[in-house]
VOZADO-384515 format. One record per residue (C-alpha): residue number from 0; x, y, z; residue in one letter. Coordinates in Angstrom, 1 decimal. Example, Ala and Ser with C-alpha at 12.3 -4.5 7.8 and 13.67 -1.06 7.14 Angstrom:
2
[0,[12.3,-4.5,7.8],'A']
[1,[13.7,-1.1,7.1],'S']
***
This chain:
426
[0,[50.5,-62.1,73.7],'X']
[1,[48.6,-63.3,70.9],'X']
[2,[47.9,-60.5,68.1],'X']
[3,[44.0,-60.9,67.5],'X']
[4,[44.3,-59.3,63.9],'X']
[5,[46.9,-60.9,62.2],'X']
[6,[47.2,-58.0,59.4],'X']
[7,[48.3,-55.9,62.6],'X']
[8,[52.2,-54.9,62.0],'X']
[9,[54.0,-56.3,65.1],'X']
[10,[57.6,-56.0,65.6],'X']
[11,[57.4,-59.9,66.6],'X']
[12,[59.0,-62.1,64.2],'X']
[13,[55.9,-64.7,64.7],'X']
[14,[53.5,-61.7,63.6],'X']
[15,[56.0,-60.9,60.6],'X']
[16,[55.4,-64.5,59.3],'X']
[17,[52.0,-65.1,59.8],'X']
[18,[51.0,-62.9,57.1],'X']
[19,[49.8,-64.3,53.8],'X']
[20,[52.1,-64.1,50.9],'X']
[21,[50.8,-61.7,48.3],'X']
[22,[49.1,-63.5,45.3],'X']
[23,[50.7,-63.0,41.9],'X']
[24,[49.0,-60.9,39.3],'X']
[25,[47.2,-62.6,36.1],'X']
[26,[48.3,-62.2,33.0],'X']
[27,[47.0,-59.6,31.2],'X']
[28,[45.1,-60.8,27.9],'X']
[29,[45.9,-57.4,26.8],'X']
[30,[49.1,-57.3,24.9],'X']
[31,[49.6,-53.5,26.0],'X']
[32,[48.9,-54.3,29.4],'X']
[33,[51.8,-56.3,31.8],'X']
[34,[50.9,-56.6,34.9],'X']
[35,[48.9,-53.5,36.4],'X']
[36,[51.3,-51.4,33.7],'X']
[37,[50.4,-50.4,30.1],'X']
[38,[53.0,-50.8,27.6],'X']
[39,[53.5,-49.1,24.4],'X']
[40,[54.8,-50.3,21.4],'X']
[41,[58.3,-49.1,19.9],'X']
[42,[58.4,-46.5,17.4],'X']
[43,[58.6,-48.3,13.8],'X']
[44,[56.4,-51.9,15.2],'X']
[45,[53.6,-53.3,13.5],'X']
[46,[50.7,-53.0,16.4],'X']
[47,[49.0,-56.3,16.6],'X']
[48,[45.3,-56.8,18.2],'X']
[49,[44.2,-59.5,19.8],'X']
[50,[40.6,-58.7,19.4],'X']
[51,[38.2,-60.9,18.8],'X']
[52,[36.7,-61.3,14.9],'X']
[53,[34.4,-59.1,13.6],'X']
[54,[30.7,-60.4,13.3],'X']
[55,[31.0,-63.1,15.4],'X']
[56,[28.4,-61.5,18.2],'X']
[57,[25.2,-62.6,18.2],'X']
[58,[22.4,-60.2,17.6],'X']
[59,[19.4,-60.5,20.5],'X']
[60,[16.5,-61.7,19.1],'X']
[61,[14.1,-58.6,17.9],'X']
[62,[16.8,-55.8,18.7],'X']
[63,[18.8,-54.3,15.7],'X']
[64,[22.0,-54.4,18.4],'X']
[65,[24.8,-55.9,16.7],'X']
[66,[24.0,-55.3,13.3],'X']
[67,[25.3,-53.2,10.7],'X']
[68,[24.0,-49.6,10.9],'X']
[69,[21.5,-48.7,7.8],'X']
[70,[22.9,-46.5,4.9],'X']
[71,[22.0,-43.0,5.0],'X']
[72,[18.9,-42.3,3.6],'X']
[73,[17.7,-45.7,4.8],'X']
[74,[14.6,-46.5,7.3],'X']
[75,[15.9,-48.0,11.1],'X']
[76,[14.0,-51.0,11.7],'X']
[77,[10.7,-50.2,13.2],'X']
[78,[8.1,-52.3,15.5],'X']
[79,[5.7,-54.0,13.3],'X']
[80,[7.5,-52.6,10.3],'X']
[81,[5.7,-49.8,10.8],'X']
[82,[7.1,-46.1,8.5],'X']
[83,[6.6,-43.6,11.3],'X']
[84,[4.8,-40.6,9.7],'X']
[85,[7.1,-37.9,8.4],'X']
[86,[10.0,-39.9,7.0],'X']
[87,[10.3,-40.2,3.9],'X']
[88,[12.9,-42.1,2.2],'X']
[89,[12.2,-41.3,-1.7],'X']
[90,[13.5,-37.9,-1.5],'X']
[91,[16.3,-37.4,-3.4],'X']
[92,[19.7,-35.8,-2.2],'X']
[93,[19.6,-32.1,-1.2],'X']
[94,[19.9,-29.8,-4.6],'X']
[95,[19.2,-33.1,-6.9],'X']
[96,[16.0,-32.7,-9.4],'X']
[97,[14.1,-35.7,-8.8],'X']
[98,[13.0,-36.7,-12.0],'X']
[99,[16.4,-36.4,-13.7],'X']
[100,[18.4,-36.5,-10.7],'X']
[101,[21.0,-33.8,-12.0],'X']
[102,[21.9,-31.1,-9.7],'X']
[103,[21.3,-27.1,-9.4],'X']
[104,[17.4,-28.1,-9.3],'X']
[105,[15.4,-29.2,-6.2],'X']
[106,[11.6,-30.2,-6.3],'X']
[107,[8.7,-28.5,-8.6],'X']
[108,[8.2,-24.4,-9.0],'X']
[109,[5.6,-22.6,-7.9],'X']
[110,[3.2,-22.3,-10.8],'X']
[111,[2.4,-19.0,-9.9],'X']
[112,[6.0,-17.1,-9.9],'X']
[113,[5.4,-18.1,-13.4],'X']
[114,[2.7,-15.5,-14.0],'X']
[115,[5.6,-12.5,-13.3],'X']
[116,[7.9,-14.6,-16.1],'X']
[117,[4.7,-15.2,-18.9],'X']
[118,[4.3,-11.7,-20.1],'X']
[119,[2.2,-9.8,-17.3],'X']
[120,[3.6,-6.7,-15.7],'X']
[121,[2.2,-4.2,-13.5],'X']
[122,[1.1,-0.7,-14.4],'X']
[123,[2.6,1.2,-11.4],'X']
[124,[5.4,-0.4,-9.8],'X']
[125,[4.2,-2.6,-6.8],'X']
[126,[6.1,-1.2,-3.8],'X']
[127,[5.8,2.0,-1.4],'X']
[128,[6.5,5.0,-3.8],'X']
[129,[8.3,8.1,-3.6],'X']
[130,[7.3,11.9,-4.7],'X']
[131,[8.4,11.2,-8.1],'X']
[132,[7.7,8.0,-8.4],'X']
[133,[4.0,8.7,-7.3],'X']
[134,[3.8,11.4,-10.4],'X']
[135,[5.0,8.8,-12.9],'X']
[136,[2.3,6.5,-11.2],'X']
[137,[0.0,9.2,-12.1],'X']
[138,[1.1,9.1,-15.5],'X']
[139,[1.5,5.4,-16.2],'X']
[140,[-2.5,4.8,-14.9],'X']
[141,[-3.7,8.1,-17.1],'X']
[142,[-1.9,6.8,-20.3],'X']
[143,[-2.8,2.6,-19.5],'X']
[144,[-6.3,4.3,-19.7],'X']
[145,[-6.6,7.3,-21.4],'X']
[146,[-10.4,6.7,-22.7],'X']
[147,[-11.6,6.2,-18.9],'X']
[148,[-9.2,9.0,-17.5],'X']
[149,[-9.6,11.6,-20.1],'X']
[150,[-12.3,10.7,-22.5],'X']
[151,[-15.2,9.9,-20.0],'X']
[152,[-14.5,13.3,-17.8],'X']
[153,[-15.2,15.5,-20.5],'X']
[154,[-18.1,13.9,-21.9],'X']
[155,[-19.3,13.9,-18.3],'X']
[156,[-18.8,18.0,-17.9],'X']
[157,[-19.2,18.5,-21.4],'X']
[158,[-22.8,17.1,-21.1],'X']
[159,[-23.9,18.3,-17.8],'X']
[160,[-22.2,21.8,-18.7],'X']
[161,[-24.7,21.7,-21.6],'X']
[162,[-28.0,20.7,-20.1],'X']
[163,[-27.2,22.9,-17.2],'X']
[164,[-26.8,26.0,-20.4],'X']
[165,[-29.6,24.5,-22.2],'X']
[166,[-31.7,25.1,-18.6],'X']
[167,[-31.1,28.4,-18.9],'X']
[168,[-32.1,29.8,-22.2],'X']
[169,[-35.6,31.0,-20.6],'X']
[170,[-33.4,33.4,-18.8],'X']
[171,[-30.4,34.3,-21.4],'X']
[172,[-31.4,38.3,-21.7],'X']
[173,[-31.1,38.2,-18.5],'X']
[174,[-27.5,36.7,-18.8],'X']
[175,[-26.9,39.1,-21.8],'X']
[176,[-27.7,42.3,-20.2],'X']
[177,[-25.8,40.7,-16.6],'X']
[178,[-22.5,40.0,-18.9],'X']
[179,[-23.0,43.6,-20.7],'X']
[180,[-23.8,45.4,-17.4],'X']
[181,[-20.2,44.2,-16.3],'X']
[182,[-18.3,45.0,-19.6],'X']
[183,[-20.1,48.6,-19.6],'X']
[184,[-20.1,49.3,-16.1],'X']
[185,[-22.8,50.5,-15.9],'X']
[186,[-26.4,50.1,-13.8],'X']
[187,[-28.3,46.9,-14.2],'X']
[188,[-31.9,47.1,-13.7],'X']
[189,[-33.7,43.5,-14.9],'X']
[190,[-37.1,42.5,-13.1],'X']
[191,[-35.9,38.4,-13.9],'X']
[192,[-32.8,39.0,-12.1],'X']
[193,[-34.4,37.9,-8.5],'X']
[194,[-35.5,34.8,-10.4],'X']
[195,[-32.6,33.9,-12.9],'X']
[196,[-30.2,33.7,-9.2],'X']
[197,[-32.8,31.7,-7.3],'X']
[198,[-32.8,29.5,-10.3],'X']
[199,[-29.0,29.4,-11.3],'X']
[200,[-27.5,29.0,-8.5],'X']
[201,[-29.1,25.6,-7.2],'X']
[202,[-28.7,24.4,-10.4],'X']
[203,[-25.0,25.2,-10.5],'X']
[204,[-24.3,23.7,-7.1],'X']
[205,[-26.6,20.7,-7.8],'X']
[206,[-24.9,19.9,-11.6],'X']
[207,[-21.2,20.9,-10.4],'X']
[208,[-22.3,18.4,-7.7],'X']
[209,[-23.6,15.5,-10.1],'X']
[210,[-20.3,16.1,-11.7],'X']
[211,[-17.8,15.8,-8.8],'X']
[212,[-19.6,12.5,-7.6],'X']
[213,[-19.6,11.0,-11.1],'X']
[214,[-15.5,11.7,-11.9],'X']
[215,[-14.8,10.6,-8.2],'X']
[216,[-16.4,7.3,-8.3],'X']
[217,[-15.1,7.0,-12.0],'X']
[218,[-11.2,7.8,-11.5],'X']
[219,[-11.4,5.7,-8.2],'X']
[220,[-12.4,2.4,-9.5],'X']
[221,[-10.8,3.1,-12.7],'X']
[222,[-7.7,3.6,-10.5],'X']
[223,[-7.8,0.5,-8.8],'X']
[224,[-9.2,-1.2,-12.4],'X']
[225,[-5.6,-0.1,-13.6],'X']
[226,[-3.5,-0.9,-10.8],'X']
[227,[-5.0,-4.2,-11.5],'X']
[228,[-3.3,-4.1,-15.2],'X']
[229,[-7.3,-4.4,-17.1],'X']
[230,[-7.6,-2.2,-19.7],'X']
[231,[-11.6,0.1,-19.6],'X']
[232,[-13.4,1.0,-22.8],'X']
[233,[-16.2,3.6,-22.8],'X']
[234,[-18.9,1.6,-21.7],'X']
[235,[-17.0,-0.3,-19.4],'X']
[236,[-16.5,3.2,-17.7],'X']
[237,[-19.7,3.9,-17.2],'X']
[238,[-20.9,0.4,-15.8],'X']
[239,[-17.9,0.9,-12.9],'X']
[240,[-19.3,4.7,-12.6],'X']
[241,[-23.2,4.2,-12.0],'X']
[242,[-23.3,1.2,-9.1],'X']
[243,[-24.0,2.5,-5.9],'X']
[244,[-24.6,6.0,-7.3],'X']
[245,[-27.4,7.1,-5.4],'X']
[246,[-26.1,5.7,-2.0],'X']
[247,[-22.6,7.5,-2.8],'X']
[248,[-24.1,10.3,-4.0],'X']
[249,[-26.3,10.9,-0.3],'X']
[250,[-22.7,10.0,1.3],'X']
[251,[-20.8,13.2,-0.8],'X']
[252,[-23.2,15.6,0.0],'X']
[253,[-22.5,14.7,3.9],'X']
[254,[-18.8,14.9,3.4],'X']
[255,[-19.2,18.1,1.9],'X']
[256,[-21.3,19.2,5.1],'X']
[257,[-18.8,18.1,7.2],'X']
[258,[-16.4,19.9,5.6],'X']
[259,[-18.5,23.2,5.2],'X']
[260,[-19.0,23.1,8.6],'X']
[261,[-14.8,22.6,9.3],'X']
[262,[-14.1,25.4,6.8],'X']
[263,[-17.4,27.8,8.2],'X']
[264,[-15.5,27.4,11.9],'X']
[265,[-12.6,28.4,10.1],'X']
[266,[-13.4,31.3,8.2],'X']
[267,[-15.1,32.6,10.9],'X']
[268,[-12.4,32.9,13.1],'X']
[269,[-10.8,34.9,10.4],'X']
[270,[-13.4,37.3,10.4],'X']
[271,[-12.8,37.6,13.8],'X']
[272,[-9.3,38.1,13.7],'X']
[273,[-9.5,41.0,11.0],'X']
[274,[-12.6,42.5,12.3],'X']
[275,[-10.3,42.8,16.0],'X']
[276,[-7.8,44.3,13.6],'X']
[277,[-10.1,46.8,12.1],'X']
[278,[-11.5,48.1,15.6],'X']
[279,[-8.0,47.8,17.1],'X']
[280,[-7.0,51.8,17.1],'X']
[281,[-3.9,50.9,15.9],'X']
[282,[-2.9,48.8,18.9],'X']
[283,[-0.3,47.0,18.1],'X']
[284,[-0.4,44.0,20.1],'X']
[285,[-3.9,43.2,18.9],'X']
[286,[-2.6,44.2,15.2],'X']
[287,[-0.3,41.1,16.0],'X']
[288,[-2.2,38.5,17.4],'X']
[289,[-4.9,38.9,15.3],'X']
[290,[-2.5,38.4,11.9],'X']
[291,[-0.8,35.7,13.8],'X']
[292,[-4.3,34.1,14.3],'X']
[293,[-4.9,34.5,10.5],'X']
[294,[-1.8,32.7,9.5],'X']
[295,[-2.5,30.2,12.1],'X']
[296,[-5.8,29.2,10.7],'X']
[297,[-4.7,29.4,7.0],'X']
[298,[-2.0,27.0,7.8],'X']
[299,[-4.5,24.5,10.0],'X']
[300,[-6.9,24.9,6.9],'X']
[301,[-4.1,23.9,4.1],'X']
[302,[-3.3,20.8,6.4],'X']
[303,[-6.4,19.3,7.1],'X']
[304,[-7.2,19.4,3.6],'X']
[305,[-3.9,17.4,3.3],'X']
[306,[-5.2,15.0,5.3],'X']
[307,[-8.8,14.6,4.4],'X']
[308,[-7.7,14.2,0.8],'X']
[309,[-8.0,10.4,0.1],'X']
[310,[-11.4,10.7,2.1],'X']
[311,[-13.5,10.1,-1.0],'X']
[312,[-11.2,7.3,-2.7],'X']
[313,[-11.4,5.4,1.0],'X']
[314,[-15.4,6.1,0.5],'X']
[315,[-15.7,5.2,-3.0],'X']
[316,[-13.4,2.1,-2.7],'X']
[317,[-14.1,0.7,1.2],'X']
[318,[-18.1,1.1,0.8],'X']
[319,[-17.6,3.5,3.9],'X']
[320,[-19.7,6.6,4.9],'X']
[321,[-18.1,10.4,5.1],'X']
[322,[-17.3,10.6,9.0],'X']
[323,[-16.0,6.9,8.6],'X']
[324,[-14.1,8.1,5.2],'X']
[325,[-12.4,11.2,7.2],'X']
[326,[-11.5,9.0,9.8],'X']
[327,[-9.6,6.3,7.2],'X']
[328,[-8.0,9.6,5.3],'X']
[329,[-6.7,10.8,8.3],'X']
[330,[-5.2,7.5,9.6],'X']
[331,[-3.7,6.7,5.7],'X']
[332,[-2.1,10.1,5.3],'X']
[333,[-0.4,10.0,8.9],'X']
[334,[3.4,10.4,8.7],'X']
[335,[3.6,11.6,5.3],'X']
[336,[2.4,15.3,5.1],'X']
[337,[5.5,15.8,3.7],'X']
[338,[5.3,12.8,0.9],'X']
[339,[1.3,14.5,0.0],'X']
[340,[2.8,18.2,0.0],'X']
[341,[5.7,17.6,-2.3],'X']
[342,[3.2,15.5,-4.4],'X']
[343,[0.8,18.5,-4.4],'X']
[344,[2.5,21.2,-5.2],'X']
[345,[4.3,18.8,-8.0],'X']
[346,[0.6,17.9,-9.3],'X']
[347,[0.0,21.4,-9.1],'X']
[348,[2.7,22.3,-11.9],'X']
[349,[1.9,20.0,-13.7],'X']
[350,[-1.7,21.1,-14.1],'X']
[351,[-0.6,24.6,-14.8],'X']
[352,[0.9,24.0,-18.0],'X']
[353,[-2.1,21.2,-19.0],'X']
[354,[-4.3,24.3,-18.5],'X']
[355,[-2.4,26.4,-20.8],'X']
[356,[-4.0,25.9,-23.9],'X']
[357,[-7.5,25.4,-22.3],'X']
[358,[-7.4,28.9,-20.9],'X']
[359,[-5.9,30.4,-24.5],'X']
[360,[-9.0,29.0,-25.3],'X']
[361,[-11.4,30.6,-23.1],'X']
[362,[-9.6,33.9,-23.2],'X']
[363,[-10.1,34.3,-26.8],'X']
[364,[-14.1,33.6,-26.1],'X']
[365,[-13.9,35.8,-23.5],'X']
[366,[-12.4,38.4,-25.9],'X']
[367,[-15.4,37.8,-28.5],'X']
[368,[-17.5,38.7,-25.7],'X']
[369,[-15.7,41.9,-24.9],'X']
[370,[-15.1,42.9,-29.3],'X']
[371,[-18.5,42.2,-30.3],'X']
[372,[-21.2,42.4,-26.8],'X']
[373,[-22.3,39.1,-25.1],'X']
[374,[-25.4,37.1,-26.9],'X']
[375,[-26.3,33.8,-26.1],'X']
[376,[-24.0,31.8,-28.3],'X']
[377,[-20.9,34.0,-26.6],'X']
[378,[-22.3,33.2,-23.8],'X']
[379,[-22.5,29.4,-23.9],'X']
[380,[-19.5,29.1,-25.3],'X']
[381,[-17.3,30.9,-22.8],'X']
[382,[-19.2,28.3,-20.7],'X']
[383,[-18.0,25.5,-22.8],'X']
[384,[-14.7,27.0,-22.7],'X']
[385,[-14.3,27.5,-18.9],'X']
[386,[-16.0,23.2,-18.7],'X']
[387,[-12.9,22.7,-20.7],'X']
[388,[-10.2,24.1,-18.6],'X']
[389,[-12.0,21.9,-15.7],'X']
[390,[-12.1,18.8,-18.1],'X']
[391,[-8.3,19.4,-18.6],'X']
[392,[-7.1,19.0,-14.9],'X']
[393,[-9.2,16.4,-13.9],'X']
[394,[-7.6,13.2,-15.1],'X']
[395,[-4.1,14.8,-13.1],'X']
[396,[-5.9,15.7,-9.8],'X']
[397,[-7.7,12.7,-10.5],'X']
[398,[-5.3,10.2,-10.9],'X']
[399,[-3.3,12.2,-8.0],'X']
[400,[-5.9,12.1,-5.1],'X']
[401,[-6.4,8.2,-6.0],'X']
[402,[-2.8,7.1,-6.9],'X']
[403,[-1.9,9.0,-3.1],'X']
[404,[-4.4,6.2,-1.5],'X']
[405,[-3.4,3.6,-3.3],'X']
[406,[0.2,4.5,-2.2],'X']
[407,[-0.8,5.5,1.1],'X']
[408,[-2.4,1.5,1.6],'X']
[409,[0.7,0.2,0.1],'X']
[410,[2.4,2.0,2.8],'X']
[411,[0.1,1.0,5.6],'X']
[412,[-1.3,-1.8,4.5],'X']
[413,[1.1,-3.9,1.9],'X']
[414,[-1.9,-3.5,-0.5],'X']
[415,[1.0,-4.1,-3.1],'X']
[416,[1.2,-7.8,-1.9],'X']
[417,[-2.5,-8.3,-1.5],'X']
[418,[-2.6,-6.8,-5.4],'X']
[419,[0.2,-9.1,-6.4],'X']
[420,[-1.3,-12.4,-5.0],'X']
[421,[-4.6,-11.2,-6.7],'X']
[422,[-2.5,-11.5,-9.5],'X']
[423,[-0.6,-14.9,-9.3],'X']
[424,[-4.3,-16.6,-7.9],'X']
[425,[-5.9,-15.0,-11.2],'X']
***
């Protein structure tokens, strides 16, 4: 029986011979290779290549295949020798100047790092400050410029102190005898009196008034004048003091309502509290809650006066009306009740022994007065004196209130950087 598939083993002997002799295998034109085996070379034999010569390909037309790469630094070939945009080939090695191709240099500077290496230096350092760093702020700005800090307030008080004296000579008997009646204890009996109050006291509020708007508007543009590192004479003073005076003048009379109105709400619920003390009949829980009530307020009163007090700077410098003004102060001064206390009280020493010899001052006037009976020269004098003591803690609580917002922004805001790149574009 005839095997259809001769591959099929058969134990046959005519099947056995039938099948094709295997072919042999070509030789190898790879010296490592014999047969279907690799060979290796023996240890200490030269290793010989029959590969063909270098160069000899071809390249195919319009393809860089087959030829030698481009040195770094070098353009690829491109399709219609076009540079694609972006790669630039003239740029020197990483770290080498390119116009005298020595090392440790790379490209041009910045011309304006060059204005923090030509001389110029800031007045207050330009970063978020500390409790002490904010007083030597205070400090630095007061003696950069001590004509606009120092100089300007007290010829402000000194002359609104004297027109406001000078308005009342039609009534200084009446301040004689009032100043006597004191000293003598005794009974004061004056028909002008009714008219020297109704007079006096308008005029006081209205000229301490005049005063406040004029030194607030002054120490906070003279502030951010300094921060600025430009120097103010006397007259330059005044031309940053009277812009905008009217309008800012209409916008600190309502701050001051608005804060009347705060510190009216306030007081009055201490009246309340002691006047529940007063009809208690010794009740002791009432005794308790009523002085816990007081302390309460007092406390609330001391705070929000800590935070309402860069609400005239944010007015003054931000063109911004008094509710809008509380608003900013309150937002600026958030998370750093303890920064604005420590500054405070610090501030507040320090204007204690300013006042010292301002107040020697004033108590030897006052003396005069008692030694020799009050006349109208005693009189205005002791006036003067006490415009003094006020002239003497200005630039401080001055420079205080505004160096706080300025902090305060530098905080919040990086106002340091926006100062600094004022700096390098002027």
């Amino acid at each position: 029986m005839n095997n259809p598939n001769p591959w099929q083993q058969d134990n046959s002997e005519q099947n056995w011979q039938s099948i094709p002799p295997t072919p042999p295998t070509p030789k190898s034109e790879n010296p490592y290779i014999q047969g279907n085996q690799p060979v290796y070379p023996q240890t200490g034999q030269p290793t010989t290549h029959n590969f063909p010569p270098a160069n000899t390909a071809q390249p195919y037309t319009n393809n860089p295949y087959g030829q030698n790469p481009p040195n770094y630094g070098q353009n690829f070939p491109h399709p219609n020798n076009v540079q694609p945009q972006g790669y630039n080939t003239s740029q020197p090695p990483q770290g080498q100047n390119p116009s005298t191709g020595a090392y440790g240099q790379y490209g041009q500077a910045d011309t304006r790092t060059q204005a923090f290496t030509s001389g110029w230096k800031t007045v207050i350092p330009m970063r978020p400050l500390g409790i002490i760093d904010t007083l030597d702020a205070m400090l630095r700005v007061i003696k950069f410029n001590p004509i606009a800090y120092i100089l300007v307030p007290f010829a402000i008080i000194g002359v609104v102190t004297t027109l406001r004296t000078f308005a009342l000579v039609p009534f200084q008997n009446t301040q004689t005898n009032l100043l006597n009646s004191f000293q003598n204890s005794a009974n004061f009996d004056d028909a002008n009196l009714g008219g020297f109050f109704a007079f006096s006291v308008p005029l006081y509020f209205l000229t301490v008034l005049v005063e406040l708007v004029l030194i607030g508007i002054l120490t906070t543009r003279v502030t951010l004048v300094s921060v600025r590192g430009h120097k103010v004479s006397f007259m330059d003073a005044f031309n940053l003091t009277l812009p905008k005076f009217g309008k800012l003048l209409l916008r600190f009379l309502g701050l001051i309502a608005l804060e009347m109105l705060m510190l009216t709400a306030l007081i009055a619920s201490i009246i309340i509290a002691i006047a529940a003390i007063a009809s208690s009949d010794n009740n002791g829980f009432v005794i308790l809650v009523s002085v816990l009530v007081i302390i309460t307020i007092t406390v609330l009163l001391f705070i929000i006066s800590l935070k309402f007090i860069v609400a005239i700077p944010a007015m003054v410098a931000e063109d911004i009306g008094p509710i809008a003004g509380l608003k900013r102060s309150w937002k600026l001064t958030t998370g750093s009740f303890w920064h604005i206390l420590g500054t405070y009280w610090l501030t507040g020493l320090l204007a204690q022994m300013v006042m010292i010899l301002p107040m020697g001052i004033n108590a030897g006037v006052s003396a005069l007065v008692v030694a020799g009976g009050a006349n109208f020269l005693l009189s205005s004098a002791m006036i003067l004196s006490q415009a003094l003591i006020f002239a003497s803690i200005v630039p401080i609580y001055g420079a205080m209130i505004n160096i706080i917002y300025v902090n305060m922004r530098f905080k919040r805001e990086n106002f340091h950087q926006q100062l600094l790149y004022e700096a390098t574009q002027a």
